[in-house]
N, C-alpha and C positions, 0 to 999 in steps of 0.2 A: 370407658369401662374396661375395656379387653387390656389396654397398658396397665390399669391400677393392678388386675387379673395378676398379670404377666409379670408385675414385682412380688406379688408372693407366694411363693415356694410352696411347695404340697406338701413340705413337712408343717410349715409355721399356719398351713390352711387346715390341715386337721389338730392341729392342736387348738386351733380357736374354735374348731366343730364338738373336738371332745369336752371343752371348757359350758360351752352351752346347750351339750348335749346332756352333760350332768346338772348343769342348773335347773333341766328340768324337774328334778325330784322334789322341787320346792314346791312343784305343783299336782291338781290332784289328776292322776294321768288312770288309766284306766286299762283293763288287759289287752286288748287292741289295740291301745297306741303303747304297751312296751314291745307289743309283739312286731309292729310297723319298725321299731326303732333297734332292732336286732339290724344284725350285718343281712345286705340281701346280695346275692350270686344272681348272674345276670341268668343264667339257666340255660343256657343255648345248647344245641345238640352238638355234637363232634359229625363235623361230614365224615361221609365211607360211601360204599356203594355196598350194593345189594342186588339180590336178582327182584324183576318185577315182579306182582302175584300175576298166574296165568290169567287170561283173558276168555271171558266166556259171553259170547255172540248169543240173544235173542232173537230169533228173527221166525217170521209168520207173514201171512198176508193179513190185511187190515184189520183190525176190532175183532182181532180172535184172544185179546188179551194178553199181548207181552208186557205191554207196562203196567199191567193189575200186578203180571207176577213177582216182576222185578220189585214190586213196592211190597207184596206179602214178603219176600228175600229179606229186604231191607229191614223188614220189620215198620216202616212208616213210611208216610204219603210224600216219594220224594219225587218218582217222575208223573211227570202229568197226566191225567186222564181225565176221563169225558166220553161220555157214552155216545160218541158219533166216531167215526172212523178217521182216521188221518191228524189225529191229535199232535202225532210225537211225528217228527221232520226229518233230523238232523241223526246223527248215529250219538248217542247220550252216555255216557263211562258212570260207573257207581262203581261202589268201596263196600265190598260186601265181606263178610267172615262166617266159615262154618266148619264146627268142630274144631277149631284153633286153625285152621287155614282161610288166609284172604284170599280173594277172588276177585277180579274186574268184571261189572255185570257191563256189557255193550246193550243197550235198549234201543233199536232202531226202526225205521217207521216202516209201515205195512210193504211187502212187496206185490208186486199185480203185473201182469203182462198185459201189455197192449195198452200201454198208460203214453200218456203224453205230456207237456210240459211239467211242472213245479214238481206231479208223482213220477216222471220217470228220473228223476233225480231223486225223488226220494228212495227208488228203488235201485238205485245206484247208490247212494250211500250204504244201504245194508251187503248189498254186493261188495261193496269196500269191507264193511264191519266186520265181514266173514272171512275174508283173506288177510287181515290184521288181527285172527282171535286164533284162541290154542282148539278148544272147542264149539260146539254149536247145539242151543237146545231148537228144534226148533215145532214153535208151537203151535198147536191145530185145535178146530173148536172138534170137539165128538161129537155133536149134538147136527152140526151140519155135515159134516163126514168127510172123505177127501172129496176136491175139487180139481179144475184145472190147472187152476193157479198152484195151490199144492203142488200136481207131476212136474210143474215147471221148477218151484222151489227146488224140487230133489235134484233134477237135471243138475241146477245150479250149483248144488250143494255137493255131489257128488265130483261135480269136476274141480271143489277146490281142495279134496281130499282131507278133507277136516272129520277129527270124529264128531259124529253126531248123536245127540239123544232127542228121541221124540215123544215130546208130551202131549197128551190129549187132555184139553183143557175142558172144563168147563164141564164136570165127573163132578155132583154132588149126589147120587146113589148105586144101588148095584145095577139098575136099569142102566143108567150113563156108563158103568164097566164095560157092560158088554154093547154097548155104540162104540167105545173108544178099541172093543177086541178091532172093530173091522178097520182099525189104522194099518194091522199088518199088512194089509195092501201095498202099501206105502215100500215096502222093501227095504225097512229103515230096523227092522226089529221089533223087541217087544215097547209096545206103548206105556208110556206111564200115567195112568191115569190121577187127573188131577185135580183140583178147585182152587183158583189163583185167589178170587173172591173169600173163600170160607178158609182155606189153609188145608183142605185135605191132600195128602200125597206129598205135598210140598218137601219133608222132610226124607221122603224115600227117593224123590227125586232128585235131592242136593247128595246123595249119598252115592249115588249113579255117578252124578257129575264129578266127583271128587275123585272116581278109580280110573277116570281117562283125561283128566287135567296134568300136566307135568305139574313136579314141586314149582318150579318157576317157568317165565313164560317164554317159549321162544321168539315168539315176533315183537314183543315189548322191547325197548331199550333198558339198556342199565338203570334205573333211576339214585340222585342222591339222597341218604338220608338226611331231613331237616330243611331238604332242598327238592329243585330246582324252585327258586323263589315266585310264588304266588299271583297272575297277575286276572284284577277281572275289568276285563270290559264292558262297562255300561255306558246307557246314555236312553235318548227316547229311541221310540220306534222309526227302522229307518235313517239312521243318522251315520249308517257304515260303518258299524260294529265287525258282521260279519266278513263284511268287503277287507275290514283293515288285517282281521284275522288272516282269513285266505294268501295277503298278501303276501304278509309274515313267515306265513307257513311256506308258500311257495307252491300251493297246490289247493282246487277247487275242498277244501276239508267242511265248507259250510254252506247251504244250498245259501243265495243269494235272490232277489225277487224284488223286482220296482216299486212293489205295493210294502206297506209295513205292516209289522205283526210275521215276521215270515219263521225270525225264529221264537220256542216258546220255552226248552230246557236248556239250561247252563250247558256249554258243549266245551269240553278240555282237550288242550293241543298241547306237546311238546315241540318247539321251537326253538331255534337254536338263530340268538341274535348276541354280537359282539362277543361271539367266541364262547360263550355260557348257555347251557340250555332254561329255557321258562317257562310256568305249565301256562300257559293262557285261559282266561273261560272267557268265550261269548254268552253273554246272559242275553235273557227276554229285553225286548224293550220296554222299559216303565213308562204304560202310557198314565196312571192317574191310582192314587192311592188303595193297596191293595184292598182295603174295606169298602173301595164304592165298586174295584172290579168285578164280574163274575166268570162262572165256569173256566172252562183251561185258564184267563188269561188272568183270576185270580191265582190258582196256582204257580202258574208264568212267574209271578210276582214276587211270590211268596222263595220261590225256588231262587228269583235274583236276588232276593234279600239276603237268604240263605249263602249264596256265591261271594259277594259282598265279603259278608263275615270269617268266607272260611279263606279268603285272599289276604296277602300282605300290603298289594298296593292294588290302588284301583283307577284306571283309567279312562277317565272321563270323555268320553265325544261329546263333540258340539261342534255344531252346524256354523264354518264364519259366515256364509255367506247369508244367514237368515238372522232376523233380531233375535237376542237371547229372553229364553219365555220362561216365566215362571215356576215351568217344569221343570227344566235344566238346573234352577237352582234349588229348588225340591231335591233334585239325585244327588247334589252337589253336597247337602245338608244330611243325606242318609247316608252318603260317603265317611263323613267325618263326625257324626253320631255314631258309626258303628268304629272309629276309633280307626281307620286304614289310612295308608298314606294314601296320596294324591296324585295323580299328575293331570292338567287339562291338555284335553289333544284338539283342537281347533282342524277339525277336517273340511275338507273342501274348500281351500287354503287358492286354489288355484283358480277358481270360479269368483274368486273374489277382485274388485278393481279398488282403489286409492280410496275410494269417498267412503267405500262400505267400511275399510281398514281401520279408517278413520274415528268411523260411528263404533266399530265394534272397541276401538279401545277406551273411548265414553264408558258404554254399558260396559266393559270388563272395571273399570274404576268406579262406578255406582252400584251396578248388581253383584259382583265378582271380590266388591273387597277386603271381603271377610272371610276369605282364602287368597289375598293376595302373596301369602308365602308359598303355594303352590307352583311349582314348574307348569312353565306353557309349552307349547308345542305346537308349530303350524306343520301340516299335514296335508296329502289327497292321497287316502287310502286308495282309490280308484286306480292312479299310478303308482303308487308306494315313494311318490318324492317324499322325504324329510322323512320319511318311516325308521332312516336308523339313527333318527335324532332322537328315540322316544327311551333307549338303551340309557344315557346319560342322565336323562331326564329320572327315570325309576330310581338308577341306580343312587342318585341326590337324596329323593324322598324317602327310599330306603335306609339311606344310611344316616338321615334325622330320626326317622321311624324308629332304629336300632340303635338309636345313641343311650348311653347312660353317662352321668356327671357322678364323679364322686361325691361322697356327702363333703367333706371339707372344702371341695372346689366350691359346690352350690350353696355352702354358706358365705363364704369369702366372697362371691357374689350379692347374696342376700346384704350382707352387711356393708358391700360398697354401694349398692343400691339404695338403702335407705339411708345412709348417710347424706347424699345427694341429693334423695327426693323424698324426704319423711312421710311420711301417710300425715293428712290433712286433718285437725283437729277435728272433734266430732262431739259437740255438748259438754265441751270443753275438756273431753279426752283423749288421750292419742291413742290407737292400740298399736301394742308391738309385735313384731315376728321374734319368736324365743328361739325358735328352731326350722328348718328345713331340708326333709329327704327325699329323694325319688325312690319310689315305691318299686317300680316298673317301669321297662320299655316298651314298645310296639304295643299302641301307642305309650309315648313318654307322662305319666304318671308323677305328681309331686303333691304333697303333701306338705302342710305350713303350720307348727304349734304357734297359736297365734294369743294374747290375750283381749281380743276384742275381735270385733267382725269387720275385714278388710272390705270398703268399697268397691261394686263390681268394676268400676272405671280405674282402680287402683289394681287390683287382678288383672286387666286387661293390662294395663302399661308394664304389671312385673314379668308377664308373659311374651309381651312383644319385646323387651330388653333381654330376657332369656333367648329367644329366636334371634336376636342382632348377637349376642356375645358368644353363643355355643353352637350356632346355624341349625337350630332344626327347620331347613328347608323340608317344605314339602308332607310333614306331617300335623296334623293336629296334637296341642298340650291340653292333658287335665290339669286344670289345679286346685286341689279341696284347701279346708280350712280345718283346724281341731281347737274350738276355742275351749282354751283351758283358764280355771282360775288358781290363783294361789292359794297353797295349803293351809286351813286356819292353824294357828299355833294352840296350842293349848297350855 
């Protein structure tokens, strides 16, 4: 197929596109398929660089409400909550805007002195979140008042010399005003009294925050526009999501914990692997379909999904060393339902011996494939061997992911393709392909004027012979159908 390709020429290939691109008029086409059948521009942004939006640190001790407030910001329910303390882990990045200026919201989890295992890491990560942000809101309930914890917060906050604004939360009347006067304690200034819950204050307090944020941020890096390329890590609970990131990164950026469920919000890292920077997200791990999960770790869920969608590829872990479960290929199928590229990364690569190698390449050929165009990858996040094998790997998937065919190539195609393997009579009809365009890239998108209804087993073969001739490694193809009939004469 790729030789027949290769004899003819991109002029004599659009001329046979333009030839039966006009034949279509004999049929009765409709204002979405002339609109489909216009010229399309691939759309891509011009890279540049830019300054980052500044960066603004939430941070409190436990269930006094940063991430209610972060989500009235956002305007929707993006970071987690739940009415028990210690929900949110990790230090969590949003994309927030006000009054024509963006902002990084940092949502981090409760801080508390005299904490020990899993919370004095969590209370180290906001200690991080606070020396990486331009400012600091930080939020107190009014209703409890200042505490211990609180003098410590300030201590803290004071010695990383950041400006700070303090909200007293949890102000739904003028009784709650004057519990929130007695913050001036605090020696932080005046309070802003607020209701993360109902939205009261909200607005006067984003206005606060806007006269002490620089136009851009100084501890953020440059970022690209259009770039640095998207990458999200899922997989089940547990299976070295977090571990692989850390790796990556080259620094403890994700609490870490033997038990699973440890992370529960998408958490973004820039990383700088094979000379390019890549934002990474660690997502929750998907233990079991968000409709049967509850509380946080439906949200958990909901927020991976979310991760998912807003990445360009998505990085699959999986366990070599344990049989592949029904789960894994659940992620596997939400991967490429939501249209991302691929890569599988097979961790724990190193705990594995010859017999299990053996089994796992069985199950990668039974369970596995119907992504067998996917990049593989063995891995042990734990040590980071093979970890800068996963660069070539993306970049492959990527660049299926990003591919477009011209129209004249992908008929020149079509047309040596069916010549070789005709669509199989059907009631003693053939149907024909009239026409074929790609609509879209990422994912790769096509579209078939066809005049009968193609066999799914026939869509399947002109799919897998596009992936052999044009190498979309590594991403998933749509392909529709537009059956059209001819024009009656009159």
């Amino acid at each position: 197929m790729a030789e027949r390709l290769a004899e003819i020429g991109d002029e004599e290939a659009q001329q046979r596109a333009d030839s039966l691109r006009a034949s279509l008029a004999d049929y009765d086409l409709d204002d979405e398929d002339r609109l489909l059948l216009q010229e399309l521009t691939s759309g891509e942004i011009p890279a540049g660089e830019t300054g980052a939006p500044p960066v603004l640190a939430i941070v409190g001790r436990p269930n006094v409400g940063k991430s209610t407030l972060i989500n009235r910001i956002l305007g929707r329910r993006e970071a987690v909550v739940e009415d028990v303390p210690g929900v949110t882990r990790d230090r969590v990045s949003y994309h927030a805007e006000w009054n024509g200026r963006k902002i990084t919201l940092v949502d981090t989890g409760g801080w508390d002195i005299d904490v020990r295992g899993m919370a004095s890491r969590i209370a180290e990560q906001s200690e991080i979140a606070v020396e990486l942000a331009d400012a600091v809101v930080l939020v107190v309930d009014s209703r409890t008042g200042v505490t211990a914890t609180e003098e410590h917060i300030v201590k803290m906050l004071r010695r990383a010399k950041k400006p700070i604004i303090l909200a007293a939360n949890k102000v739904d009347d003028e009784r709650g005003e004057l519990a929130a006067a007695e913050l001036w304690a605090l020696g932080l200034g005046e309070p802003h009294p607020v209701s993360a819950m109902h939205g009261r204050g909200v607005a006067d307090l984003l206005d606060e925050v806007l006269t002490v944020l620089p136009e851009y941020s100084r501890v953020e890096q440059m970022v690209e526009e259009g770039g640095p390329r998207r990458v999200a890590l899922v997989g089940r609970p547990n299976v070295g999501k977090s571990s692989l990131l850390n790796r990556l990164a080259g620094a403890q950026r994700v609490i870490v914990e033997d038990f699973a469920g440890t992370t529960r919000d998408p958490v973004d890292e820039l990383v700088e692997l094979g000379g390019r920077q890549w934002r990474f997200v660690d997502t929750a791990g998907i233990r079991k379909r968000a409709r049967q999960a509850s509380g946080a770790d439906f949200y958990a869920a909901l927020r991976t999904q979310t991760a998912i969608e807003r990445a360009e590829v998505a990085v699959v872990l999986l366990e070599a060393n344990e049989t592949l479960s029904e789960q894994d290929v659940r992620i596997i199928k939400t991967v490429t339902e939501s249209g991302r590229a691929l890569v599988l990364a097979f961790n724990k690569w190193d705990l594995t011996d010859e017999e299990r190698r053996w089994n796992l390449g069985r199950e990668i050929e039974k369970d596995l494939a119907h992504v067998a165009w996917a990049p593989r990858v063995n891995l042990s996040a734990a040590t980071g061997r093979h970890a800068d094998r996963l660069v070539p790997a993306m970049d492959r998937a990527l660049a299926g992911w990003d591919s477009r065919i011209p129209t004249g190539r992908f008929n020149a195609f079509l047309g040596e393709l069916v010549a070789a393997n005709p669509h199989p009579l059907r009631g003693g009809k053939q149907p024909r392909i009239l026409f074929g365009t790609q609509v879209s890239n990422r994912p790769p998108k096509f579209v078939l004027f066809t005049t009968g209804f193609l066999d799914p087993g026939y869509r399947r073969f002109i799919t897998r012979r596009l992936r052999e001739t044009f190498d979309f490694t590594g991403t998933p193809i749509e392909l529709s159908m537009r059956i059209r009939e001819k024009r009656k004469r009159k």
